[in-house]
C-alpha positions as CSV (number, residue, x, y, z in Angstrom):
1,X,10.4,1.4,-2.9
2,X,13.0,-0.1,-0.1
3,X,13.1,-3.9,0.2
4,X,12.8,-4.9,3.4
5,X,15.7,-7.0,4.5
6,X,15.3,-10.4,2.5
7,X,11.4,-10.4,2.2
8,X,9.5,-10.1,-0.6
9,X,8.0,-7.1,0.8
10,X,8.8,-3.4,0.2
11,X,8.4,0.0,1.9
12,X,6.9,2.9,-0.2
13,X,9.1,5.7,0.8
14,X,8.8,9.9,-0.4
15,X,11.9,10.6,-1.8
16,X,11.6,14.4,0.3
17,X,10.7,13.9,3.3
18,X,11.9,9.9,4.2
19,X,8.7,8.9,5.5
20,X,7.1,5.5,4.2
21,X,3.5,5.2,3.2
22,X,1.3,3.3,5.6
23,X,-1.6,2.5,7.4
24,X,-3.3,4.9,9.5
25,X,-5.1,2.4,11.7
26,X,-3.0,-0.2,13.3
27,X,-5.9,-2.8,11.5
28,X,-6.6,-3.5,7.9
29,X,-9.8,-3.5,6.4
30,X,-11.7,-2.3,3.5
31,X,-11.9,1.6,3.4
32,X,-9.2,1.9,5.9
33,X,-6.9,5.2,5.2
34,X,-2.8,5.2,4.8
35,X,-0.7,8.2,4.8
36,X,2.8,8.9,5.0
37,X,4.5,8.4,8.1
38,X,7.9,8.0,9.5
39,X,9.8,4.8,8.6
40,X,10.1,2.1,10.0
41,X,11.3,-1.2,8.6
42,X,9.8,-3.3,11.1
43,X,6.4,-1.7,11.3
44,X,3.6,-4.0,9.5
45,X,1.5,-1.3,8.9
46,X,4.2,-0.3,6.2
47,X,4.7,-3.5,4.3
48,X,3.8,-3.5,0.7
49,X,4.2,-6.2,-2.1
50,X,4.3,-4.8,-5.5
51,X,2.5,-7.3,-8.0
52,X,1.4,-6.7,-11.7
53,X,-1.9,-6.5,-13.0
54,X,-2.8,-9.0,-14.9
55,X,-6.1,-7.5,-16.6
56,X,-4.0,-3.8,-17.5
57,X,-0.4,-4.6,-16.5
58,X,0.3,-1.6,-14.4
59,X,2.2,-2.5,-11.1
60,X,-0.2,-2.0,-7.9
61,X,0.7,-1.7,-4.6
62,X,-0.8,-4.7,-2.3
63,X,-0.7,-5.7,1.3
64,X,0.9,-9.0,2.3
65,X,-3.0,-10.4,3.0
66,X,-4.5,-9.1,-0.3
67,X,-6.0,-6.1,-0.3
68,X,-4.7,-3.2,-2.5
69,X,-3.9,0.3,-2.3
70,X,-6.7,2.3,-3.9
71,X,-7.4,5.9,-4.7
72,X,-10.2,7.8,-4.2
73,X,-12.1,9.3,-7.2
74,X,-10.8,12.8,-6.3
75,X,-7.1,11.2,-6.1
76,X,-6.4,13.4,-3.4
77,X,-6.9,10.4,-0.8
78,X,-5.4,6.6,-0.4
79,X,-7.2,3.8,1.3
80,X,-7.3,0.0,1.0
81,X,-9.5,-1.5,-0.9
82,X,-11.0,-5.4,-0.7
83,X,-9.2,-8.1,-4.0
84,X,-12.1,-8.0,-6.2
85,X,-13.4,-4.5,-7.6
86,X,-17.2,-4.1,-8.4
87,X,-17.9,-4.8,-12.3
88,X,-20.0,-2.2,-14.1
């Protein structure tokens, strides 16, 4: 992660190729895809808090509004997903 300027947010960047992780869709929603595009600091699309878990712990990625970066069940995809996850 890169903080951006003296917000709490971050970008998630790959360490390769430079680009930052991000929304594909210039809109946020439930089910909407991200991917890794070029960076850009000033691009909301790329703007990611980091904030613990307080159930398991583990760090998650989550946009400034609330929802969170999910993976698919494959794990070969990335989407947002809503604050609240189904209970089983």
């Amino acid at each position: 992660t890169q903080k951006i300027g003296s917000t709490a947010s971050d970008l998630v960047i790959d360490k390769d190729s430079g680009d930052a992780l991000g929304l594909i869709e210039d809109k946020l929603e439930i089910g909407i895809e991200v991917n890794l595009t070029p960076s850009h600091e000033n691009d909301p699309t790329q703007k990611w808090d980091l904030v613990t878990d307080k159930k398991t712990g583990w760090m998650k990625l989550k946009k400034p509004n609330g929802f969170f970066l999910e993976s698919s069940d494959c794990g070969n995809n990335l989407f947002i997903q809503g604050m609240y996850q189904k209970m089983s």
